[in-house]
N, C-alpha and C positions, 0 to 999 in steps of 0.2 A: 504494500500500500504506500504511497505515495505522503510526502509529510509535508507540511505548512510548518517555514522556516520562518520564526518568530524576526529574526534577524533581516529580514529581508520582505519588507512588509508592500512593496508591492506588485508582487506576482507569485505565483508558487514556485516548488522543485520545479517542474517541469519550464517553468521560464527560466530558469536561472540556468539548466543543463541546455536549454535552448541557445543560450549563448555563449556559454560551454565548447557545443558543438559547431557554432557560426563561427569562432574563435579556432578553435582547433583546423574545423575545413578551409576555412577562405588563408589565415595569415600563416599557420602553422607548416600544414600540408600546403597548402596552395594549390588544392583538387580542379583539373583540369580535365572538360570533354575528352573522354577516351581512357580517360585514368585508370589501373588496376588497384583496387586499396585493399589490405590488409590491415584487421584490429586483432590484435591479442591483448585477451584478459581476462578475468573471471568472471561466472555467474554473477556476482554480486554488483557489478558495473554495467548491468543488462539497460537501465532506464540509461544511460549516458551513451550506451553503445549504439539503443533505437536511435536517438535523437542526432550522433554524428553519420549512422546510416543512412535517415531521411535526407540529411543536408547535403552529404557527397553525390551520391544519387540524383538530390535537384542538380548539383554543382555539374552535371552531366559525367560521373566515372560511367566505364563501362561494365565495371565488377567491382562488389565489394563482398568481402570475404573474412570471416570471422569466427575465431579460436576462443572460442569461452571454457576455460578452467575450470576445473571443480573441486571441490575440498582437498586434498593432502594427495593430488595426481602426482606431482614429480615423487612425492615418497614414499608412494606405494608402487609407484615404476622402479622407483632404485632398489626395495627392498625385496622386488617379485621377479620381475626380468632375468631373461635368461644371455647368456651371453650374446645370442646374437641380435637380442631385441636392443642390449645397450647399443650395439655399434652399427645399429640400421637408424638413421637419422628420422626425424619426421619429416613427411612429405610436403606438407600442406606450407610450415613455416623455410624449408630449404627452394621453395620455387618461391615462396614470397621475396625472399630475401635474392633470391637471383634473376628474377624477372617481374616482378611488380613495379609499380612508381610511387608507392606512396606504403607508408607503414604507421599506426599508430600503436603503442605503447602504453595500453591505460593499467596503471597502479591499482587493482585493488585485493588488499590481501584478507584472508581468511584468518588467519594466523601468522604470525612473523617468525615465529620458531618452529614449525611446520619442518624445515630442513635441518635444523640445529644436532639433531641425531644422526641423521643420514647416512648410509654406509661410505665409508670412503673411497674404497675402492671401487664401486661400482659407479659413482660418482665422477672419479678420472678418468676410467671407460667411456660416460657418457662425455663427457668432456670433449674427450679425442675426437669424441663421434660426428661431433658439434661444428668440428674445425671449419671444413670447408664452408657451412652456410653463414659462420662467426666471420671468416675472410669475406666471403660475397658481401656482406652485410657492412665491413668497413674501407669496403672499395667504394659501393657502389654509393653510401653515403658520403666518402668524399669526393666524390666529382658529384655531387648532387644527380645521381640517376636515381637513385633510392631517396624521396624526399620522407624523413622522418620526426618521428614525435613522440617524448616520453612523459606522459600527465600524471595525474593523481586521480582517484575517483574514492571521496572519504571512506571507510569502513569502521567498524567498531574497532577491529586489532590496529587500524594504525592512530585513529582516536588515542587509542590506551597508552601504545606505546609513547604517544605525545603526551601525554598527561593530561588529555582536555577530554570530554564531554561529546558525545557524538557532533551535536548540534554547534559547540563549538570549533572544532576541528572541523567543520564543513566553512563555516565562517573565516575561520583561517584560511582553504583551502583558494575557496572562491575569493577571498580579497587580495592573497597572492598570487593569483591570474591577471586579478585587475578586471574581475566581470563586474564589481561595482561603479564600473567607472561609465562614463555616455557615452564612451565608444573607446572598448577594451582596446582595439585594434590601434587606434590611433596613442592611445595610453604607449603601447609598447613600441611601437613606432619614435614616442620620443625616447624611449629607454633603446633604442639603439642608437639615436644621434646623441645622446650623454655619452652614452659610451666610446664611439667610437675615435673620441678626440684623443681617450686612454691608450687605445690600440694602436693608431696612430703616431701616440709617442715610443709604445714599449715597439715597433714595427722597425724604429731608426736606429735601436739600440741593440749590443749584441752580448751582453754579459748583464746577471738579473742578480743578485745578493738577497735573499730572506736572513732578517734578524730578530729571534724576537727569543723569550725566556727558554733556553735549553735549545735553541734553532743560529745556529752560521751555515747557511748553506748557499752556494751559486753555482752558479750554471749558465752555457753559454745557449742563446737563440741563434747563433747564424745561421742564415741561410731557412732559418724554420718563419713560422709564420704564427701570429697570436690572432685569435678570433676573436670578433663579437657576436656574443651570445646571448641573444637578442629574443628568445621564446621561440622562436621557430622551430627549433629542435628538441628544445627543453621549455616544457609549461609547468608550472614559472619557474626563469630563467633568474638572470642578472649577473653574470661574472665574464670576465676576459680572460682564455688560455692559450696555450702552448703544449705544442712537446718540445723539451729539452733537448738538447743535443747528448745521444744517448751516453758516450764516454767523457762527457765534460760535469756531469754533477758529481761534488766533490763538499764535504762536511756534516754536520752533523745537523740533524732536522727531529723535533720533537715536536709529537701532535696531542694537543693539548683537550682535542674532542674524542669521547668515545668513536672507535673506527667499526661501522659494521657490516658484516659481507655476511650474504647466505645465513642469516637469522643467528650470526656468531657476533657478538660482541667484544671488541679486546679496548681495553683504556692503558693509556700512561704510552703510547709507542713512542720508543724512540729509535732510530733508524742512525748506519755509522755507514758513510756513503767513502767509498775512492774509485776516484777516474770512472765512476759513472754508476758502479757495482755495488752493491750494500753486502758489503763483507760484515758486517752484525748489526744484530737488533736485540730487542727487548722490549716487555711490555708487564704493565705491572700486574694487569689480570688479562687471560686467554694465552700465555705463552705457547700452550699444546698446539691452539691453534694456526697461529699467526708462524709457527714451527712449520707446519705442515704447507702452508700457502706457499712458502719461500723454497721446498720441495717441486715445486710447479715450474715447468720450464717459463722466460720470461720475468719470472716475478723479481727477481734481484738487480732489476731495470726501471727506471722510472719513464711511464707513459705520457703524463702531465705533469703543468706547472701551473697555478691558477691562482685569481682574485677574486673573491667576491664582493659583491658591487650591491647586491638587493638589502636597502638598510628598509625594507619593510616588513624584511625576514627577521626576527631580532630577537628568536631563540630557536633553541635544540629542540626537535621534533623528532631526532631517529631514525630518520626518511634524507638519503641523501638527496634526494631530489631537490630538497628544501635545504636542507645544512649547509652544502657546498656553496649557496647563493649567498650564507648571511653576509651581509656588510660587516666588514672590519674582520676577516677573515681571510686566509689561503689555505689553500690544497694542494696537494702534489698525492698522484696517483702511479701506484706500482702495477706495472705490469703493460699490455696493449695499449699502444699509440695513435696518436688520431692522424691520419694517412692526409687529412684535409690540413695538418700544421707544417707537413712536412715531416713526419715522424713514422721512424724506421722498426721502432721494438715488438716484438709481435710474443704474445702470449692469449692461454683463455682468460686470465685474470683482468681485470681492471678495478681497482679496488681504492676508488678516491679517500684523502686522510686529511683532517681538517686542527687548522691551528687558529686562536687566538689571536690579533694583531694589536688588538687595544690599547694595552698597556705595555706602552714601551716597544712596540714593535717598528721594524723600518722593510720596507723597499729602496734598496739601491741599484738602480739603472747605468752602466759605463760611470761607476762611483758615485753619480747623484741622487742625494735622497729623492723621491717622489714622492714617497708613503711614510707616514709616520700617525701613529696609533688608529689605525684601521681608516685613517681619509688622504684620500692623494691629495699630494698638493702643487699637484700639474694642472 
């Protein structure tokens, strides 16, 4: 049944996922006559899924096509599967990712620890399995053949794990789209000319310095490229990245946010980086796991280098989708590269890790401050 959201007093859910959906087809996707689209997500994102179905559809796609999940699927695949069920790929999402034009990405989880147990080994199996459609999938995103989008759609487990209220963690959700605004689109629209003046600076420079409590680390951009990340790919957005030049990251980098991957939590990381390799680490809880990850071909490489820029993000939610963007924040992510920055590292991992910049933190650019306590001041 459908709920009358106190917060948003004039239209119902179904207006609010309406714009949702006009949001995600027209600026995000950019659904073109002839389009193939592709949505993966759960049952539980079904009223959000009709409504971007209806829209693309008007938008004239010629196909849309759609993977709704159901309760503890991947972990009753890992713990049932026969060996060759792991290493036969799925059909449906390996032709999306290699001939489709459009792909959407909606968040809505049943459970967040759902995977937390999960066999290992059967796990790296399927991993492997994954490979080619994970390759298709970060080719054809950076040449933009594959136009994509990773959202949110509230659920009760990720409510929880945010600390809020269903009704408010919808609130949160929907005002960090920017659907309460008169025209979301144009909303974001100016969040990429704010940004882009950023990019433009970090674009002319070729050596990046993070400093902040337990973090000296740099690394060099030649030849790579920093994006503006603008919602199109990521709803809601707001940060500027990079891959780093993969032998050039060199010191020590402490991530001051809970890091979490696959419904694992680890806190306290610290990471001991030379000539590009993270020759050690630590973490003050998860050590087993964050042990096992760096077992992973790729992961002793760092994928990204990033800023966050969204100061209307302005707590921990648990949900990197949201963390990565707060304002007064960086990330650097171990593992796969984004092939659209210029970056060469290729792994299944990609596992973004999020610090503090607030207090006493700097960005230094070819030696020059830019950043100091989580605001550029370029």
């Amino acid at each position: 049944m459908e709920r009358i959201m106190y917060f948003y007093p004039k239209n119902n859910m179904t207006s609010i996922l309406s714009r949702y959906a006009t949001l995600l087809t027209h600026y995000c996707l950019r659904v073109s006559p002839g389009d193939k689209v592709f949505i993966s997500t759960t049952g539980l994102a079904e009223p959000l899924v009709r409504e971007v179905y209806r829209e693309a559809l008007t938008a004239g796609a010629a196909l849309v096509e759609c993977d709704l999940s159901f309760r503890e699927r991947e972990l009753i695949f890992l713990e049932n599967a026969t060996q060759q069920a792991l290493q036969t790929p799925p059909t449906l999402m390996s032709l999306a990712m290699e001939t489709f034009d459009c792909y959407l990405a909606i968040r809505a989880p049943y459970n967040l620890r759902e995977m937390q147990n999960a066999p290992g080994d059967a796990a790296k199996i399927r991993q492997e399995a994954l490979t080619p459609s994970n390759k298709a999938y970060f080719e054809r995103t950076a040449d933009r053949r594959l136009r994509r989008n990773l959202c949110q759609y509230p659920t009760d487990a990720a409510a929880q794990e945010a600390g809020m209220s269903l009704s408010e963690y919808e609130h949160f959700v929907f005002g960090a789209c920017k659907l309460y605004e008169d025209d979301p689109q144009q909303a974001w629209l100016q969040v990429r000319a704010n940004q882009q003046r950023i990019v433009d600076h970090l674009n002319a420079c070729t050596t990046v310095q993070y400093l902040a409590d337990g973090t000296d680390i740099t690394f060099s951009t030649q030849g790579r490229t920093w994006m503006n990340s603008d919602g199109q790919t990521n709803m809601p957005s707001g940060e500027v990245y990079t891959s780093p030049v993969e032998d050039s990251v060199s010191g020590t980098v402490h991530f001051s946010y809970p890091c979490l991957y696959q419904g694992n939590e680890v806190e306290g990381v610290t990471l001991w980086v030379k000539d590009g390799f993270i020759e050690k680490w630590e973490a003050r809880r998860g050590q087993d796991f964050l042990d096992r990850v760096f077992q992973i071909p790729g992961t002793r490489r760092f994928g990204e280098a990033a800023i966050g820029t969204n100061y209307d993000i302005n707590r921990m939610t648990k949900n990197i989708l949201f963390d990565e963007k707060i304002g007064g924040t960086i990330h650097m992510a171990i593992g796969q590269s984004y092939l659209q920055t210029g970056g060469k590292n290729e792994s299944a991992v990609h596992w973004d890790m999020i610090t503090d910049m607030t207090r006493g933190g700097e960005i230094r650019a070819d030696g020059e401050v830019i950043y100091r306590d989580g605001q550029f001041l370029i």
